[in-house]
N, C-alpha and C positions, 0 to 999 in steps of 0.2 A: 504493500500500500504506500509508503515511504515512496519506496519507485515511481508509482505511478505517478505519486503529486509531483516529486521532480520534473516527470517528463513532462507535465501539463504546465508547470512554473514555465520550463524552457518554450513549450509554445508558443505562450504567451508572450512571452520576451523577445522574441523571435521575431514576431508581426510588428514588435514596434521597435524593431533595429532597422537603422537604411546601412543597405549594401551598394557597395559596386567597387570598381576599378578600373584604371587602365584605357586610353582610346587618345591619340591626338585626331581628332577630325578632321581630315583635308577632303580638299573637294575641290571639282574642277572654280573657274570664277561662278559664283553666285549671282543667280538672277534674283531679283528683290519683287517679291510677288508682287502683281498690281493690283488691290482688291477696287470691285466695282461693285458701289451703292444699287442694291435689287439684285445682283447676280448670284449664283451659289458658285464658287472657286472646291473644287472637285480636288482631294491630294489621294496619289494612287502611288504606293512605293512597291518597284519592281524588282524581282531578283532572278537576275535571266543567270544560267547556270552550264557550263559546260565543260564536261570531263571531273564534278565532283565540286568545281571552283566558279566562284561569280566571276563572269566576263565583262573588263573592264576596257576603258575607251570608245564605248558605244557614242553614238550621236545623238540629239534630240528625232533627226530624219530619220532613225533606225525604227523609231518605233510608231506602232499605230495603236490610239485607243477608241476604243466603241461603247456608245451606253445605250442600253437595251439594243444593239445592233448596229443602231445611228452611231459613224463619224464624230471624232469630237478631235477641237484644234488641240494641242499641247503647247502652251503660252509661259509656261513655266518647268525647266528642266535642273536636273541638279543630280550628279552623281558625290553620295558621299561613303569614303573609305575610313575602314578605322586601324588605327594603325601607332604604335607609341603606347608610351605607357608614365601616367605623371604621379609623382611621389604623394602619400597620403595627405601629408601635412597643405598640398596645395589644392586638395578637392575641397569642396563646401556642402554641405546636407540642406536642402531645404530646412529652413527655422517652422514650416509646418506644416501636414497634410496637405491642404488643399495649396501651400506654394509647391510640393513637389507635382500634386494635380498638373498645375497650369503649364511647368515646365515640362510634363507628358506630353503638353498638347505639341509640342513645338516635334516637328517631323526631323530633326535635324541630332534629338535625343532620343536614340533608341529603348525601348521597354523591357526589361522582363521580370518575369514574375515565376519564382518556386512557387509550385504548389504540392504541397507533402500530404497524403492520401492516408493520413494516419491511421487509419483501420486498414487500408488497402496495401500494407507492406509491412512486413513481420522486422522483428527485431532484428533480422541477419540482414534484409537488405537494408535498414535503415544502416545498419553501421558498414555496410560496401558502398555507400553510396555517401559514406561521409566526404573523406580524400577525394573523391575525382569529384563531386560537386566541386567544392572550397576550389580545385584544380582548373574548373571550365570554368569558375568567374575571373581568378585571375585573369585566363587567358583572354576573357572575351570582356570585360566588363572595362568601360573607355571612361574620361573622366566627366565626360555630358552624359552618359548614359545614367538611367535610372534604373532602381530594383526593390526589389520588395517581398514577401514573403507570406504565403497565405497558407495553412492551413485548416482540415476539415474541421476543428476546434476554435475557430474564430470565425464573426461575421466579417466577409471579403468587403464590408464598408469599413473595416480597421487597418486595411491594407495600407503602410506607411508605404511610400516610395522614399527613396536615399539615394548615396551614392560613396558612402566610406563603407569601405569593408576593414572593417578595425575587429572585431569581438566575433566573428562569424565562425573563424577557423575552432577557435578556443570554443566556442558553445557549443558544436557541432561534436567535439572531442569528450565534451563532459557529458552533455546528454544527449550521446545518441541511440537510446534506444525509444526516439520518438514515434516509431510501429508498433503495432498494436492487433494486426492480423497474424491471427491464431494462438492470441492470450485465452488464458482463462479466467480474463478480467471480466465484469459484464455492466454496464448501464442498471442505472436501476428502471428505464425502460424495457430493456431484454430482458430485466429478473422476472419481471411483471409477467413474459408471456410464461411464466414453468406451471402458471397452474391453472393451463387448459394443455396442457403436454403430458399432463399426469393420469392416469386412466382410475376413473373413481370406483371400478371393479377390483381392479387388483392393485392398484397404489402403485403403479409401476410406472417408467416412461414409457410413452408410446415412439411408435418408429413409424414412419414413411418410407415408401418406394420414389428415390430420387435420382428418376433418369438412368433407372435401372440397380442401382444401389440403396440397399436397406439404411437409415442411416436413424439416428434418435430426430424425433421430431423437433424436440427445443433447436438443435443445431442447424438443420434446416432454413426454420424461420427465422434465425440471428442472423442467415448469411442474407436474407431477405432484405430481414429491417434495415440491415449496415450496407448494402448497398444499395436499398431505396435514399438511407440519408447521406452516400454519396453522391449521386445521382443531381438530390435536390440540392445541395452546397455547389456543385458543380455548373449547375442550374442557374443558382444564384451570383456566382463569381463572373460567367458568362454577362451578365447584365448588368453588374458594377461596372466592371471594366467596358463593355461599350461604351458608354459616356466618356472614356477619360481620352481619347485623342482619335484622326481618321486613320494614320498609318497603323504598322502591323505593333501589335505586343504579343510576345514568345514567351507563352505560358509552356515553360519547363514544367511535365506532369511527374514525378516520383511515385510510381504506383504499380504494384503485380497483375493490373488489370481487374475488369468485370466481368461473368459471367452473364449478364444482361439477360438476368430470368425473365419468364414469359409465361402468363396466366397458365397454370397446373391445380387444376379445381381435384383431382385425385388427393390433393395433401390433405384435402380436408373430411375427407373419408373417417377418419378417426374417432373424430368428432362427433359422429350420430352418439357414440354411447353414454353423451351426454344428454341425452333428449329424456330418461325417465326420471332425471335428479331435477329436484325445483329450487335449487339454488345455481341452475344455469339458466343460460338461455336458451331455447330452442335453435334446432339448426333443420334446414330443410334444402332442400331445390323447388325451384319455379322457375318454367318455360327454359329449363336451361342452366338458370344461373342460379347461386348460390344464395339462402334467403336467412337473417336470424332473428331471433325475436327481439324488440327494443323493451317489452313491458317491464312494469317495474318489478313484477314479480321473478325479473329474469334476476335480478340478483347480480354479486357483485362481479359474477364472470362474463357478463353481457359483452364490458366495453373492450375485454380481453380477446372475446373470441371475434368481435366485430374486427379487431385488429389481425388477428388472425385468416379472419375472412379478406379483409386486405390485402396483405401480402400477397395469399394467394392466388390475388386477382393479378397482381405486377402484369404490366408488359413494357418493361427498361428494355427492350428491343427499340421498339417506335419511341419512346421516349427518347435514347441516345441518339438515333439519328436525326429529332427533332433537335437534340440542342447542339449537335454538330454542326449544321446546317444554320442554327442561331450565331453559331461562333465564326461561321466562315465569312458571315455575311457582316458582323462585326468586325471583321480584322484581327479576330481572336485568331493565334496561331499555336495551334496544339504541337508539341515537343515531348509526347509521351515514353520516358525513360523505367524499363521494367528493372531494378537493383540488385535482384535475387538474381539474374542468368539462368542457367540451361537449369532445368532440374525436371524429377520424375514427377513429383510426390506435391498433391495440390492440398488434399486433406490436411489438418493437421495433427499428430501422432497424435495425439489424447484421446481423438476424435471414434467412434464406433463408427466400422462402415463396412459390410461385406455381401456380397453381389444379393440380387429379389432371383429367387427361384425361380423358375417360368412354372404356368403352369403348363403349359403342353410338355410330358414328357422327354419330346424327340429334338425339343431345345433347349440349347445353351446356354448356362447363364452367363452377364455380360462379368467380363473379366473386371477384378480393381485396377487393376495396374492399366488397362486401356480406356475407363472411362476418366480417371486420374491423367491423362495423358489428354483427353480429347477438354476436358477443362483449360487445361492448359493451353492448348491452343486455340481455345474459344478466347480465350484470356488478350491471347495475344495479336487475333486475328482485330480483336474491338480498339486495340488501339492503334496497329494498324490505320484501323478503318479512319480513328480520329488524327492522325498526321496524313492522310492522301486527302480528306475532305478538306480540311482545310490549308493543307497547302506546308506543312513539315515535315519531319525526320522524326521515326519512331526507334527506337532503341530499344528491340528485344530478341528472344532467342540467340542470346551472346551473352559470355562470361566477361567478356571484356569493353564494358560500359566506357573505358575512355577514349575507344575509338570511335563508339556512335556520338559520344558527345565533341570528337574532333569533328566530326561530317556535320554538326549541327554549329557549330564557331564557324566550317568554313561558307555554310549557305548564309550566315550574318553577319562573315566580315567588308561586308559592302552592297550599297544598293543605290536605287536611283529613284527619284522623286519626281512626278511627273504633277502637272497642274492643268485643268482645263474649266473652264464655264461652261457649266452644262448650256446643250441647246435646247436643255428643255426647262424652261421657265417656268412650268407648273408649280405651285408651292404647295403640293398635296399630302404632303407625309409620307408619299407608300416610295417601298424599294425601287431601288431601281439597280442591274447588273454589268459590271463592268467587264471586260474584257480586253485584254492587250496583246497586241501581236508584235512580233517583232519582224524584221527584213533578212538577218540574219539564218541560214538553216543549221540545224543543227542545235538547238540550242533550248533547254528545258526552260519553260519561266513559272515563276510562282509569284502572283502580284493581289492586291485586292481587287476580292470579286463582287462589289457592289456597297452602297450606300443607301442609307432610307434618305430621302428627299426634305429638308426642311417645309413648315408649314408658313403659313403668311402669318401668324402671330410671332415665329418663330426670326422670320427674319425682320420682321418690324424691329424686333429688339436686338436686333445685329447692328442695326442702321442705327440707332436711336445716337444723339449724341453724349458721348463716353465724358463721364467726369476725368476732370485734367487735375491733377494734383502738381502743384510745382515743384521744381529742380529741389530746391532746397527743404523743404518738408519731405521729400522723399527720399535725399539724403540724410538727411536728420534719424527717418524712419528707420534706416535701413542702420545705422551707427549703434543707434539702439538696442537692437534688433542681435548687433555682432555681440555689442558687449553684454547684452545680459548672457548671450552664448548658453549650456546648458538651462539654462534658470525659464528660457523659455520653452522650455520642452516639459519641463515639470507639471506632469497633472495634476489638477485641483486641488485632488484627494491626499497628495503625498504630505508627508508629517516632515518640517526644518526643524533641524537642530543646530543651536548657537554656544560656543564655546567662549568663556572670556581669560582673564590673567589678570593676579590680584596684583596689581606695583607695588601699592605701600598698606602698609596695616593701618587700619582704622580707616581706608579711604574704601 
């Protein structure tokens, strides 16, 4: 227990460290955007790729961009490389949240974001995947660049962005056993489902047939609940992060993967033998689907088995590729890194699990070791799926994580920054998809694939005249600001303590 709070102390502290390092930013000469009062100014960041490496000294005439099909001019061009590397002492952290926000927006500061799947990675990949992390920011992290740290244990609205990487290596080293897939730790939400898992004939656990494996029922539905609540954090960090800039942010995933369960109404087979006890609920079918009773006579297992009946309805199939598709169309760019490497064994050893008999005689039951094997690659296929939709590098079926995350430094050591005004003047909200081509053959590109359209209340207040604050109250601001240095970071809630020294007796 000890443990655990540690590891949750470090999560927390985690989200509110700013990381980064390393980047001098050269770039061909800078065109200075022209922005036009009524127009919507479109930023689309390319990264054309070929033989493993971004292909450099393209032209603005190399490339062609399309919005919903239609032609559009490119009025604004900018290739930026990163490259160099500047000493700690001369980076500077945003003094707060929302200044490191606004400095996201600027397309000229690249993003990215860990996100640690803490139920999604056991204790062995948390601590493989300490070193070569700490290793890829080094190498990739520039001194404009931003970072930040989100895990499944925090709301993605806490996500600090920085840009010193000072305490990262050292936090990483003390607590990393920040994984948590395949404790036998549990939520007091998972305790809550053991008592409709209990069978009130013989006080025993009940077991389910899972995909061909007998397994205890409670474990079952933990792997459920804990990836319905990654699913939905996943969900949720998707749609923080839209709002904070148009170009790409490289959401680096740390995760063994989902098994992205799909409505299995068989789990709940079990359950009937709760229907002659009147301190449950009743459980039924109708026209198909699964029915329990709400009355209040149902007693205190009602809201248990309701939750029950839940799960078992999942379909995180259609769900993930609904919010792949959220993220692609964000600029969310998935970087899903699996810590663990090659291995057999999906289960975890504590775990009860050994093949459903068939009932036909003259069949065979399904091997463990092969549906353990076809998890795994269901595992790996899903994220996969989340680096081709939107547009990254997935790093699995390999023991050796610091070569997928050299192929992920080399697709964002440089890219190129294209600008147009839309011709479509519509101020209506809805999507709209982009497309780029290049002149060049040969040559892979991965660029943003669309933007939601500003609304006309939206742009009113783009136009609107911006309060001017002058040279010297914003230098003043900004003085202030250095010198309180830590003091302004300090929350609310934190407790000061003041030390004095006596000089003379009786004074």
């Amino acid at each position: 227990m000890r443990q655990s709070k540690t590891v949750t102390a470090f999560l927390v502290l985690t989200a509110a460290v700013s990381l980064a390092a390393r980047q001098s930013s050269t770039s061909q000469p800078q065109q200075r955007p022209t922005f036009r009062s009524g127009t919507n100014l479109v930023l689309v960041d390319v990264y054309p790729m070929k033989d493993g490496r971004i292909l450099q000294n393209l032209e603005q005439t190399d490339f062609e961009v399309f919005e919903d099909g239609k032609p559009q001019k490119v009025e604004n061009f900018q290739f930026i490389k990163v490259e160099g590397r500047a000493p700690e002492a001369e980076k500077r952290d945003p003094n707060t949240q929302e200044e490191g926000n606004e400095l996201a927006a600027d397309p000229k500061n690249r993003v990215f974001v860990v996100y640690l799947d803490t139920k999604g990675v056991s204790i062995e990949g948390a601590y493989r995947s300490r070193r070569p992390l700490v290793e890829m920011l080094n190498r990739i992290m520039a001194p404009n660049d931003l970072f930040g740290v989100v895990t499944t244990e925090m709301a993605p609205a806490q996500l600090v962005l920085g840009r010193k990487l000072l305490t990262t290596e050292d936090m990483l080293a003390r607590y990393w056993p920040w994984g948590q897939r395949g404790s036998i730790m549990r939520t007091q939400e998972e305790q809550n489902l053991n008592q409709c898992t209990i069978s009130p004939t013989t006080n025993k656990e009940m077991y389910v047939d899972d995909r061909g494996i007998q397994r205890r029922m409670i474990d079952v539905m933990i792997d459920r609940l804990r990836e319905d609540k990654a699913l939905e954090h996943l969900e949720s960090t998707i749609t923080y992060m839209s709002g904070l800039r148009q170009t790409r942010t490289a959401l680096i995933v740390f995760t063994e993967g989902w098994l992205l369960f799909q409505t299995d109404l068989g789990l709940l087979t079990p359950l009937q033998v709760f229907k002659s006890y009147d301190n449950t609920p009743a459980i039924g079918t109708a026209n198909g689907r699964p029915i329990i009773s709400t009355s209040a006579q149902a007693g205190s297992g009602a809201a248990c088995l309701r939750e029950m009946t839940r799960l078992a309805m999942l379909d995180n199939r259609t769900r993930y590729n609904d919010l792949l598709r959220r993220a692609a169309r964000a600029n969310v760019v998935f970087y899903p890194v699996n810590p663990i490497g090659l291995t057999m064994f999906d289960y975890p050893i504590w775990q009860d699990a050994t093949p459903t008999m068939p009932t036909d005689p003259n069949q065979e039951p399904k091997m463990l070791l092969v549906e353990q094997l076809n998890r795994i690659k269901d595992r790996a296929d899903g994220l996969l799926q989340a680096a081709e939709t939107t547009g990254g590098i997935a790093v699995v079926n390999t023991n050796k994580i610091e070569s997928g995350l050299d192929r992920i430094a080399a697709q964002l050591e440089a890219y190129y920054v294209l600008g147009y005004y839309s011709t479509n003047q519509a101020f209506d909200g809805r999507y709209r998809q982009i497309s780029v081509k290049l002149k060049v053959p040969g040559v892979q590109i991965s660029a943003r694939k669309g933007y939601t359209a500003p609304t006309k209340a939206e742009m009113a207040a783009m136009d609107a005249p911006k309060v001017v604050v002058a040279p010297e109250v914003a230098a003043a601001e900004t003085a202030k600001a250095d010198a309180l240095g830590m003091l302004s970071r300090i929350r609310g809630s934190a407790e000061l303590y003041g030390a004095g020294v006596q000089t003379k007796t009786g004074e």
